[in-house]
PDBQT receptor file of N, H, CA, C and O in Angstrom, charges set to zero:
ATOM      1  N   UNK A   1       0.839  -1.179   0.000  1.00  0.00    +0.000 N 
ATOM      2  CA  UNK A   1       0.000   0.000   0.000  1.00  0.00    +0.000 C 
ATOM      3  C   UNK A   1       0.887   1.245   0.000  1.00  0.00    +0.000 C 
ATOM      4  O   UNK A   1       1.760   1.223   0.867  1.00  0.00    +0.000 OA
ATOM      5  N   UNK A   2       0.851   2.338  -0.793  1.00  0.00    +0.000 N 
ATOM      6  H   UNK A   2       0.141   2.355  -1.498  1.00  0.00    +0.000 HD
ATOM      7  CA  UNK A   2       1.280   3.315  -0.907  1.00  0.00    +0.000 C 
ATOM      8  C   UNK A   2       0.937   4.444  -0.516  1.00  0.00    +0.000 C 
ATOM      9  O   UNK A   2      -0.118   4.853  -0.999  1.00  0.00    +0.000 OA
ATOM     10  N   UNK A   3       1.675   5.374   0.494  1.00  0.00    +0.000 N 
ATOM     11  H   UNK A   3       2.533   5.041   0.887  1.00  0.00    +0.000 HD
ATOM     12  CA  UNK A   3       1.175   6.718   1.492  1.00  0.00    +0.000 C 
ATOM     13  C   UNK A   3       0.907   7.774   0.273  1.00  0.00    +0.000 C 
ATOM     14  O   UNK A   3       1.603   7.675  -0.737  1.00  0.00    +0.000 OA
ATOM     15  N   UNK A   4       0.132   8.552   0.342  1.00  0.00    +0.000 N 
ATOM     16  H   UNK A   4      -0.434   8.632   1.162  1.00  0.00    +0.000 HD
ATOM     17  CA  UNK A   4       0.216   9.916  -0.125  1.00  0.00    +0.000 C 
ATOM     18  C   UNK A   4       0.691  10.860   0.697  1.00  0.00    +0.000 C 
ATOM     19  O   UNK A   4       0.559  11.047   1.906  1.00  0.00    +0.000 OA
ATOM     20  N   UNK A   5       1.372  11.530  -0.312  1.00  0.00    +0.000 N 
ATOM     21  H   UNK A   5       1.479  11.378  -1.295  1.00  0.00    +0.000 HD
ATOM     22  CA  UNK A   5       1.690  12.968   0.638  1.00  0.00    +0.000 C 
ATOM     23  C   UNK A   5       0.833  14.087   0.237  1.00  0.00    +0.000 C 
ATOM     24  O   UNK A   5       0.549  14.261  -0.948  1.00  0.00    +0.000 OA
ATOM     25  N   UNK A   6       0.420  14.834   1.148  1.00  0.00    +0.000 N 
ATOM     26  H   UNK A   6       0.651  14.693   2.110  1.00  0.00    +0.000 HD
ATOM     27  CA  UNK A   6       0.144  15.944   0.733  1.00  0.00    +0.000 C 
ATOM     28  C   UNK A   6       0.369  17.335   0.758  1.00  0.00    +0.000 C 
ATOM     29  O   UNK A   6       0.475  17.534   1.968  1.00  0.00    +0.000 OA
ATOM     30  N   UNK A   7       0.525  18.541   0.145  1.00  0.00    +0.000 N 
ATOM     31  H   UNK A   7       0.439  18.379  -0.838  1.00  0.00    +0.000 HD
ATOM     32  CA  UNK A   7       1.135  19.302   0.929  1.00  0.00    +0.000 C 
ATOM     33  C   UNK A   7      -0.129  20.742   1.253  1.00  0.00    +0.000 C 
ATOM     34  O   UNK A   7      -0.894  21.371   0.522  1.00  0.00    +0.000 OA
ATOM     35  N   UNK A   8       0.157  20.772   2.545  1.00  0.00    +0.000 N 
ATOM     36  H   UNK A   8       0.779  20.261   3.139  1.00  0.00    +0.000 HD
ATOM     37  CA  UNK A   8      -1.391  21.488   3.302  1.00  0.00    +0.000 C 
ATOM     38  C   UNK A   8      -0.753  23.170   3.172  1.00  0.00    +0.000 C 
ATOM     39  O   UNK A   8      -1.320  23.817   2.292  1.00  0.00    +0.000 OA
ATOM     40  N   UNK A   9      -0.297  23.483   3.494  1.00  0.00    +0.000 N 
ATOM     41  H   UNK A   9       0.163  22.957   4.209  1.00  0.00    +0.000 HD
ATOM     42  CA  UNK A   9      -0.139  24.834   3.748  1.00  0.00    +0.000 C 
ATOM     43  C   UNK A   9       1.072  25.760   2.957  1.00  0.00    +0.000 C 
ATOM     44  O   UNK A   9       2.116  25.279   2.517  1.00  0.00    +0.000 OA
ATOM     45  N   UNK A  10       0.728  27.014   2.894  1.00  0.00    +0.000 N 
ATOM     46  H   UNK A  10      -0.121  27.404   3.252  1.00  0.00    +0.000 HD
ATOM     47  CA  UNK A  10       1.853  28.209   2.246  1.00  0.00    +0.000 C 
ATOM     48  C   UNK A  10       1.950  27.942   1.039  1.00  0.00    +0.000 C 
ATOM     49  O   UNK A  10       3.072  28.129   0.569  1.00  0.00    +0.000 OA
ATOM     50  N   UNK A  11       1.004  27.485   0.205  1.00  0.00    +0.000 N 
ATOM     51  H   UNK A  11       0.093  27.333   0.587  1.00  0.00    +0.000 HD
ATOM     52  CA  UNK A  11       1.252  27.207  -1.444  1.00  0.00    +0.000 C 
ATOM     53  C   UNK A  11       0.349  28.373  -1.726  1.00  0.00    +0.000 C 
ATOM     54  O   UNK A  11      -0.858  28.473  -1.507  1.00  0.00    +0.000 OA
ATOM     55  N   UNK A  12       1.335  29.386  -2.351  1.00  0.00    +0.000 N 
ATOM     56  H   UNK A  12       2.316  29.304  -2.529  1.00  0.00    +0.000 HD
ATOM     57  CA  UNK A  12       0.931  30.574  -3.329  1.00  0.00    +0.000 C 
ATOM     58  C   UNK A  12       0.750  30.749  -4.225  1.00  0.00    +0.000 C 
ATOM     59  O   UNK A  12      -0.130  31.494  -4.655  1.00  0.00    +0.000 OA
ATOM     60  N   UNK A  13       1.868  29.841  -5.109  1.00  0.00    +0.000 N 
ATOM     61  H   UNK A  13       2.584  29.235  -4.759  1.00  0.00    +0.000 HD
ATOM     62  CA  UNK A  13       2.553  30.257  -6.473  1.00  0.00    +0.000 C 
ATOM     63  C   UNK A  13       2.468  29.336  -7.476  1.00  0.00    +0.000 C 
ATOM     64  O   UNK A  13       2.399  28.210  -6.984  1.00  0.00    +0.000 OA
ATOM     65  N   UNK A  14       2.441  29.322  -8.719  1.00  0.00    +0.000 N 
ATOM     66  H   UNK A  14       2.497  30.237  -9.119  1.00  0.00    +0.000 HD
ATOM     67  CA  UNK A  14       3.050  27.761  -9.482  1.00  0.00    +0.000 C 
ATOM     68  C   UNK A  14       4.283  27.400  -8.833  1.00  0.00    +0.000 C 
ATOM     69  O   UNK A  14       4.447  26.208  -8.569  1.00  0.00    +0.000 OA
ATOM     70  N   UNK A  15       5.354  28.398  -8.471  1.00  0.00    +0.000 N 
ATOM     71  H   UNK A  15       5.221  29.366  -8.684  1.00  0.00    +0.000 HD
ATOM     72  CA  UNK A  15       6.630  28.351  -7.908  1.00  0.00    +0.000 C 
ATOM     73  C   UNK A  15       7.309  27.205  -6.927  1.00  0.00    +0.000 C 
ATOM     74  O   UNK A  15       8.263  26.428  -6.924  1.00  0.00    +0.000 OA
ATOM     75  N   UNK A  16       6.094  27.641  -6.019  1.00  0.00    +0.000 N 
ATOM     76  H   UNK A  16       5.318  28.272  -6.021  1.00  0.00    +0.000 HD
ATOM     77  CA  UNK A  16       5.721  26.952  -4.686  1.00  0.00    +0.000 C 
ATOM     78  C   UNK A  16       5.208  25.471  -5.154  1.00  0.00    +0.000 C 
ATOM     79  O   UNK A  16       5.955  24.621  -4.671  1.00  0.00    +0.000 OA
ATOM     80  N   UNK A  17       4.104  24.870  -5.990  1.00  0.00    +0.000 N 
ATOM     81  H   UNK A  17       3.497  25.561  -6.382  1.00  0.00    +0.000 HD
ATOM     82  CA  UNK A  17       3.516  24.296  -6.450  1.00  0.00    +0.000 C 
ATOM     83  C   UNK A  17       4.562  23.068  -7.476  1.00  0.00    +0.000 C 
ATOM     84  O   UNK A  17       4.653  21.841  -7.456  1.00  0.00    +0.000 OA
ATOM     85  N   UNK A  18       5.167  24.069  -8.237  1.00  0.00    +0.000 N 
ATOM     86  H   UNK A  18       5.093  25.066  -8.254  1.00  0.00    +0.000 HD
ATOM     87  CA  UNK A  18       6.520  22.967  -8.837  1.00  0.00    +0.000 C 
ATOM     88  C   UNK A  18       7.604  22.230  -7.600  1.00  0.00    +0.000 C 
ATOM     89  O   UNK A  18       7.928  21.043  -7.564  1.00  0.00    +0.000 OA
ATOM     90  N   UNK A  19       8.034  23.331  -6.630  1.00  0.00    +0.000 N 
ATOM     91  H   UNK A  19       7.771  24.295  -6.659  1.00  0.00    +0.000 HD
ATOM     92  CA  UNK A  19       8.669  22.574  -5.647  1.00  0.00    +0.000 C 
ATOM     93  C   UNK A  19       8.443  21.158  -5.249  1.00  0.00    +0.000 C 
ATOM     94  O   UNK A  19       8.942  20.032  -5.251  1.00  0.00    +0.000 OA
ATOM     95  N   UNK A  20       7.366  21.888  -4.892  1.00  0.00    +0.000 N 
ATOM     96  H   UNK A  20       6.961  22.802  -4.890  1.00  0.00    +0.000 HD
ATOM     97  CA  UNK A  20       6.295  20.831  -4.014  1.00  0.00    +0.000 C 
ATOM     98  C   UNK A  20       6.686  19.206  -4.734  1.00  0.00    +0.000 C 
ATOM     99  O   UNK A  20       7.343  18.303  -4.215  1.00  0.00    +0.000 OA
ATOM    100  N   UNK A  21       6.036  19.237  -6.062  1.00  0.00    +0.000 N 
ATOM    101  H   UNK A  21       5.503  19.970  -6.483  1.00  0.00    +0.000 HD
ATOM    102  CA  UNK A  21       6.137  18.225  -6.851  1.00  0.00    +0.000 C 
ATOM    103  C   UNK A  21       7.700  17.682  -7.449  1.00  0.00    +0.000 C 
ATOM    104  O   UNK A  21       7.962  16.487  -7.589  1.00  0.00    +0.000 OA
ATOM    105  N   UNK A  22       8.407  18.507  -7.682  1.00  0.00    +0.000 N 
ATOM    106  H   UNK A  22       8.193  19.478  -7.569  1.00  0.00    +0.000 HD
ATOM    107  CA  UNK A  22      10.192  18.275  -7.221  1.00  0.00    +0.000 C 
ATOM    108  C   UNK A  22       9.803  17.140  -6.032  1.00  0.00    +0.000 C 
ATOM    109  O   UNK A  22       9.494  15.963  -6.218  1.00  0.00    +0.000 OA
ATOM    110  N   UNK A  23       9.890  17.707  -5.031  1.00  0.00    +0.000 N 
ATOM    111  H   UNK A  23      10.141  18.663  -4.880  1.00  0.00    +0.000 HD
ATOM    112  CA  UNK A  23       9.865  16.540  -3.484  1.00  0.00    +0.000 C 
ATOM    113  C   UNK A  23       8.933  15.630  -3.458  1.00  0.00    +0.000 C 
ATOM    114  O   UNK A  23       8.613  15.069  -2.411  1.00  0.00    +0.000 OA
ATOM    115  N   UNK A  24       8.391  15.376  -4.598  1.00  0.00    +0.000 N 
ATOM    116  H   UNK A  24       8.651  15.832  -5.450  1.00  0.00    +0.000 HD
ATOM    117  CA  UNK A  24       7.389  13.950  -4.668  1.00  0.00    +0.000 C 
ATOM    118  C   UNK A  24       6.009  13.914  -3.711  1.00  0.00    +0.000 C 
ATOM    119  O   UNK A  24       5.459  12.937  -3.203  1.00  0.00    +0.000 OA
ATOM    120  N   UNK A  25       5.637  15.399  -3.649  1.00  0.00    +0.000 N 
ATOM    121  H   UNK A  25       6.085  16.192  -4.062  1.00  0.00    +0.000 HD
ATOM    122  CA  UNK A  25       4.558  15.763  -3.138  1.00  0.00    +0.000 C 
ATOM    123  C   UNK A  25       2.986  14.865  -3.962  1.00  0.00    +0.000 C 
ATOM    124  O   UNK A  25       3.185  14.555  -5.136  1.00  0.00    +0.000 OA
ATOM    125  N   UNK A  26       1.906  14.581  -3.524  1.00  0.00    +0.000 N 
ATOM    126  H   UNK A  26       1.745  14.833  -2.570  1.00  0.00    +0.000 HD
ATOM    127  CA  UNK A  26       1.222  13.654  -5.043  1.00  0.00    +0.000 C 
ATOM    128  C   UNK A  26      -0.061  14.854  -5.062  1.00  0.00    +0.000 C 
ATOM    129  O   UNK A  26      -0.788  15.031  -6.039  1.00  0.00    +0.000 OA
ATOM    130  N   UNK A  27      -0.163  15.640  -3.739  1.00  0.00    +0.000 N 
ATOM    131  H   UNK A  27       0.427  15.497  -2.944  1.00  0.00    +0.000 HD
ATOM    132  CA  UNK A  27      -1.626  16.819  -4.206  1.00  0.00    +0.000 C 
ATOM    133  C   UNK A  27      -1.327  17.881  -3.100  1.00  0.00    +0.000 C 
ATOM    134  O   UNK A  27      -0.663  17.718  -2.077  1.00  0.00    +0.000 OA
ATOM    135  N   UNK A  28      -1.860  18.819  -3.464  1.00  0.00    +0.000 N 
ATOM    136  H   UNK A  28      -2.400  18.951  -4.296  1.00  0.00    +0.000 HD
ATOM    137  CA  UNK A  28      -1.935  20.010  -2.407  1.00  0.00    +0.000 C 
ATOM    138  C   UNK A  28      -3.238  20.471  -2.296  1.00  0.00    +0.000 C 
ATOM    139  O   UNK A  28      -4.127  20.689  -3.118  1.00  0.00    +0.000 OA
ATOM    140  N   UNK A  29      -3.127  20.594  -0.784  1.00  0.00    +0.000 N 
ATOM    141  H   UNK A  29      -2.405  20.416  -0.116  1.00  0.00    +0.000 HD
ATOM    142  CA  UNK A  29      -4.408  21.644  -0.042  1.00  0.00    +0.000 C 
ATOM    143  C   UNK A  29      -4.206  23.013   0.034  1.00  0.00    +0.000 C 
ATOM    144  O   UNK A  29      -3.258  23.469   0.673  1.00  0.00    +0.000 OA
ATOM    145  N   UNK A  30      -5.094  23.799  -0.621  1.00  0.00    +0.000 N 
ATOM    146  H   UNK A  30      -5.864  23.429  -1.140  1.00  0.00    +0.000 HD
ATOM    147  CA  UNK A  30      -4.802  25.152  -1.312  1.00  0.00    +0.000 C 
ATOM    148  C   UNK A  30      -6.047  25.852  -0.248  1.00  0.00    +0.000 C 
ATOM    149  O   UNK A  30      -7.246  25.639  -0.428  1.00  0.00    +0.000 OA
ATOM    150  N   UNK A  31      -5.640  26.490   0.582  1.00  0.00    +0.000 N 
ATOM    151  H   UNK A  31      -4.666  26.663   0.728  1.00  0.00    +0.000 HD
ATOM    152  CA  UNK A  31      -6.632  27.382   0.891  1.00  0.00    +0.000 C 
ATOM    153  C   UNK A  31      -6.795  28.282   0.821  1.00  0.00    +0.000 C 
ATOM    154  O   UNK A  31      -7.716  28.516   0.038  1.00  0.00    +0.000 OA
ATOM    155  N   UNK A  32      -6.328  29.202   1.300  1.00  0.00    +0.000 N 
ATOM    156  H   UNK A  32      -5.580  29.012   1.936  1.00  0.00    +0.000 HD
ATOM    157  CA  UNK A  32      -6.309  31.115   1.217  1.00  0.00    +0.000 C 
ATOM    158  C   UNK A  32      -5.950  31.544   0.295  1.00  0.00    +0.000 C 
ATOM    159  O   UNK A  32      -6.397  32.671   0.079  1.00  0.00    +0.000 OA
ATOM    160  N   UNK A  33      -5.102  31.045  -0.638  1.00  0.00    +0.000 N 
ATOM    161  H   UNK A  33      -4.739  30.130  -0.463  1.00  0.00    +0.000 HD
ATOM    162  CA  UNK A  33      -4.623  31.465  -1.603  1.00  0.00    +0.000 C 
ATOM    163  C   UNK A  33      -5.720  31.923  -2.540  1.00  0.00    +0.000 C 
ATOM    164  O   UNK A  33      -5.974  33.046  -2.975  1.00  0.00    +0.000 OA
ATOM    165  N   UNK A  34      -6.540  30.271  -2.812  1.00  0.00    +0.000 N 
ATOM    166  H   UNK A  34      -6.333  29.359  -2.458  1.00  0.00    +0.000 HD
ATOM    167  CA  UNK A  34      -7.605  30.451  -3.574  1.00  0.00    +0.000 C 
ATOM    168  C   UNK A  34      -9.059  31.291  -2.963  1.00  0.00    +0.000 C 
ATOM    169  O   UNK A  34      -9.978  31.738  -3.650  1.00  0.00    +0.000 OA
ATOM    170  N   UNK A  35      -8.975  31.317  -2.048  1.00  0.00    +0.000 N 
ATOM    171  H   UNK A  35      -8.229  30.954  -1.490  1.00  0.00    +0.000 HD
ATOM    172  CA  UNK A  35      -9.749  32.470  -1.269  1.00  0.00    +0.000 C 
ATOM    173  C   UNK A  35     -10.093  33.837  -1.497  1.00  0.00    +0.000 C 
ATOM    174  O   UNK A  35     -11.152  34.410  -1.757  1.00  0.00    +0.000 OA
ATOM    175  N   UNK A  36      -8.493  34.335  -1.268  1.00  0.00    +0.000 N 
ATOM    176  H   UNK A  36      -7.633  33.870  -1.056  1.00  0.00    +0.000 HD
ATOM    177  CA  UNK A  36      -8.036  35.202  -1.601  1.00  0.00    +0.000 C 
ATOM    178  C   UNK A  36      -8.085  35.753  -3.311  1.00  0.00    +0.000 C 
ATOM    179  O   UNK A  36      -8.438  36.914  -3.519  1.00  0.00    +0.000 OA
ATOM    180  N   UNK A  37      -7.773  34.994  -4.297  1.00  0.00    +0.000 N 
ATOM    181  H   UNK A  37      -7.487  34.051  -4.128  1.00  0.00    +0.000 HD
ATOM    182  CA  UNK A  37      -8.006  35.405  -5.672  1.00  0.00    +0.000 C 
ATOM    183  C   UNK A  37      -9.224  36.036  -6.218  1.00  0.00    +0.000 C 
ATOM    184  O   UNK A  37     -10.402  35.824  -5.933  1.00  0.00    +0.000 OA
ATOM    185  N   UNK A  38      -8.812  36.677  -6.877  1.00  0.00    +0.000 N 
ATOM    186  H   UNK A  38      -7.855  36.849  -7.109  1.00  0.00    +0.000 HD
ATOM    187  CA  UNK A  38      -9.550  37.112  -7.657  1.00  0.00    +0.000 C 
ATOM    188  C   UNK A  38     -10.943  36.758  -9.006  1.00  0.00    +0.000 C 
ATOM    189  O   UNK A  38     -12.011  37.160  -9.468  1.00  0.00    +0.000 OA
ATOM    190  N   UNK A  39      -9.705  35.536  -9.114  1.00  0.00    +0.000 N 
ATOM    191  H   UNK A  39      -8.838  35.210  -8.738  1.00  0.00    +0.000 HD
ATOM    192  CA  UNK A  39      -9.668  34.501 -10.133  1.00  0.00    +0.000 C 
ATOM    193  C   UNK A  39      -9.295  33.391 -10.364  1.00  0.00    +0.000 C 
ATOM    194  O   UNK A  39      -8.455  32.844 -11.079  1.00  0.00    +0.000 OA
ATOM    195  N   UNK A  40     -10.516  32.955  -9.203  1.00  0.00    +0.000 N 
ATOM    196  H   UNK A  40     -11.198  33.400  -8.623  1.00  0.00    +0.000 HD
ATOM    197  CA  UNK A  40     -10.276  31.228  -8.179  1.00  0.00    +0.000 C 
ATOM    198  C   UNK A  40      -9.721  30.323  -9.805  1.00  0.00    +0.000 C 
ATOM    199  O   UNK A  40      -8.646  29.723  -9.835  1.00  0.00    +0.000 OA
ATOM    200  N   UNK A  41     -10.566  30.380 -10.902  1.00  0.00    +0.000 N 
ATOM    201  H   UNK A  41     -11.439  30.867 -10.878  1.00  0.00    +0.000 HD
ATOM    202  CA  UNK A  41     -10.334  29.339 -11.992  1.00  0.00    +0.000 C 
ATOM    203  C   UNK A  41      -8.945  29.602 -12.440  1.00  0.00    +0.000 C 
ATOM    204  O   UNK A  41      -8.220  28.634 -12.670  1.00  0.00    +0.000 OA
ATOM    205  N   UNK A  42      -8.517  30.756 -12.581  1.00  0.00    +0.000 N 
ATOM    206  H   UNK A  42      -9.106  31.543 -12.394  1.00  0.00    +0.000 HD
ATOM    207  CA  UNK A  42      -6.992  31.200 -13.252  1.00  0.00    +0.000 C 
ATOM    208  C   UNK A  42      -5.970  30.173 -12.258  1.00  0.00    +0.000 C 
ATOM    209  O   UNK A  42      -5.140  29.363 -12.669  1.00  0.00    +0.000 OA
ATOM    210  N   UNK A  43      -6.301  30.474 -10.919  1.00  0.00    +0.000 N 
ATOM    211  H   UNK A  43      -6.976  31.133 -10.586  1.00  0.00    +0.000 HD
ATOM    212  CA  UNK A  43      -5.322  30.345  -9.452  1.00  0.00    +0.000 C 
ATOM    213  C   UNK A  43      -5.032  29.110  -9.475  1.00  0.00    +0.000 C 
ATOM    214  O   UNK A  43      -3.929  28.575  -9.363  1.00  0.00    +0.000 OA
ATOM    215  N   UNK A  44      -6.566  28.430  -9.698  1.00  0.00    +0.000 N 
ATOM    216  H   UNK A  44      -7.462  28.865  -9.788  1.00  0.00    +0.000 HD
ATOM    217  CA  UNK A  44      -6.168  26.800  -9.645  1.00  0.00    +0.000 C 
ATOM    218  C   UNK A  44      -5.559  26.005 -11.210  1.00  0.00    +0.000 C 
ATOM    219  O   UNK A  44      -5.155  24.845 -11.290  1.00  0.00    +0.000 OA
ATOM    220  N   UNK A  45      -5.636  26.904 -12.224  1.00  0.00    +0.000 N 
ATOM    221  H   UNK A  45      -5.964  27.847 -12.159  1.00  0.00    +0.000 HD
ATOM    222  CA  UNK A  45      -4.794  26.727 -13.259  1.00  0.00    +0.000 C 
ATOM    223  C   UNK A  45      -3.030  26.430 -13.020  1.00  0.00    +0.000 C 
ATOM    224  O   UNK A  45      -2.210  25.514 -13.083  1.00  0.00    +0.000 OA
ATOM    225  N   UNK A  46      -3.127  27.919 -12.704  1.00  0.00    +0.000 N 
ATOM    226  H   UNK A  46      -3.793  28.663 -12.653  1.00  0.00    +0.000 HD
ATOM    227  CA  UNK A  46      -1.409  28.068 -12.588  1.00  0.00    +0.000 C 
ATOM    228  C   UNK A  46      -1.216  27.068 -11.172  1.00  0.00    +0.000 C 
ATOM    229  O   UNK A  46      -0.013  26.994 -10.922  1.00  0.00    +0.000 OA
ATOM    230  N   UNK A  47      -1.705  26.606 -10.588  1.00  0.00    +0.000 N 
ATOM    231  H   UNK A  47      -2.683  26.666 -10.791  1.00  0.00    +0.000 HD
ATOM    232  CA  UNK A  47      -0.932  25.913  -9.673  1.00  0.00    +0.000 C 
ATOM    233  C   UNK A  47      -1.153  24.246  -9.700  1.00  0.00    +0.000 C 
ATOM    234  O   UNK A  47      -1.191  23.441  -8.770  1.00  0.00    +0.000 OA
ATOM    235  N   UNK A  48      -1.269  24.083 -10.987  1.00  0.00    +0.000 N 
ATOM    236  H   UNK A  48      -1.238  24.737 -11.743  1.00  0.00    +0.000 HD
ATOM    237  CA  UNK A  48      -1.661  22.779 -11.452  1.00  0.00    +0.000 C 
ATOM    238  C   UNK A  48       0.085  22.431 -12.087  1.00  0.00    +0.000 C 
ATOM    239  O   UNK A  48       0.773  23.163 -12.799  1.00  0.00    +0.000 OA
ATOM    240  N   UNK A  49       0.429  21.041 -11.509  1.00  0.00    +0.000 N 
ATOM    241  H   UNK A  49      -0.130  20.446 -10.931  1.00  0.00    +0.000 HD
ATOM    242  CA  UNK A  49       1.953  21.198 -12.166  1.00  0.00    +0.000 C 
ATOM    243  C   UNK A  49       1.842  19.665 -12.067  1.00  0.00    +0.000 C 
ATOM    244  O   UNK A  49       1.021  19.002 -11.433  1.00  0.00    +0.000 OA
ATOM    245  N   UNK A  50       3.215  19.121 -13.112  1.00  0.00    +0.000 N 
ATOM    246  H   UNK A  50       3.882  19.659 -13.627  1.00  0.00    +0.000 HD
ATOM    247  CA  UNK A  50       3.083  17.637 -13.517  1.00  0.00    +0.000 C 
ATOM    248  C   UNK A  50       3.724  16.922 -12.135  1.00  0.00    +0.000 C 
ATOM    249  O   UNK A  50       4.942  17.076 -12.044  1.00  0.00    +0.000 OA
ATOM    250  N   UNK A  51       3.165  16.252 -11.172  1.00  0.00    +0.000 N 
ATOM    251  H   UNK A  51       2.175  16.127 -11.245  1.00  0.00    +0.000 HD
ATOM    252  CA  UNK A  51       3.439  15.071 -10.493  1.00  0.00    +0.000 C 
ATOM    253  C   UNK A  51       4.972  14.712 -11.061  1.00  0.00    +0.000 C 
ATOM    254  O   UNK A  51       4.878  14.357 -12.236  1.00  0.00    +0.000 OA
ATOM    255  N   UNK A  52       6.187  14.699 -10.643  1.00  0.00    +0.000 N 
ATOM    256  H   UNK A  52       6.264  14.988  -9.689  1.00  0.00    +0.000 HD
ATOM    257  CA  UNK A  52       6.930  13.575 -10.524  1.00  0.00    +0.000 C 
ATOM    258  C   UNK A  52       7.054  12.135 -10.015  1.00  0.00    +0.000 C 
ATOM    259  O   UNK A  52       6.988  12.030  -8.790  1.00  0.00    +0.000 OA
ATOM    260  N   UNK A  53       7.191  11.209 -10.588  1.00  0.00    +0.000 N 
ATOM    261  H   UNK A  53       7.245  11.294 -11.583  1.00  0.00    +0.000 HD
ATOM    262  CA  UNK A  53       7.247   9.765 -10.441  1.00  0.00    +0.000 C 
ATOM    263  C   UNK A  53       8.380   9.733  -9.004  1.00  0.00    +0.000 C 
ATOM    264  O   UNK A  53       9.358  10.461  -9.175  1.00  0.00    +0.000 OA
ATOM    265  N   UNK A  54       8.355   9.169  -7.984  1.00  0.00    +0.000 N 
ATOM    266  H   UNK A  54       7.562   8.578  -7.845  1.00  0.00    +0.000 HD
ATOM    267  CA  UNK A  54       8.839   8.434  -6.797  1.00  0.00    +0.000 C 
ATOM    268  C   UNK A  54       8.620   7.643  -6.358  1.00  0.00    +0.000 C 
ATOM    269  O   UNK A  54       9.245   7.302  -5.353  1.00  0.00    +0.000 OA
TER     270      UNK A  54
């Protein structure tokens, strides 16, 4: 059986969001960020990034 990781907090950016997935992160919990926007559909665009294999 295989753990997920997830990553819960301080994701702002695609920036932040590529890291994440660098370290074999598999989903993120986005809160305030997307809260905060303007342009919840744009926000959750750009912080959509390709999964790396681990």
């Amino acid at each position: 059986m295989r753990t997920l990781i997830i990553a819960e907090s301080g994701i702002r950016n695609r920036t932040d969001a590529e890291r994440l997935a660098t370290a074999g992160v598999d989903g993120l919990l986005v809160g305030e960020t997307l809260m905060r926007s303007t342009d919840p559909a744009t926000c959750i665009q750009q912080l959509q990034v390709t999964r790396y294999a681990h």
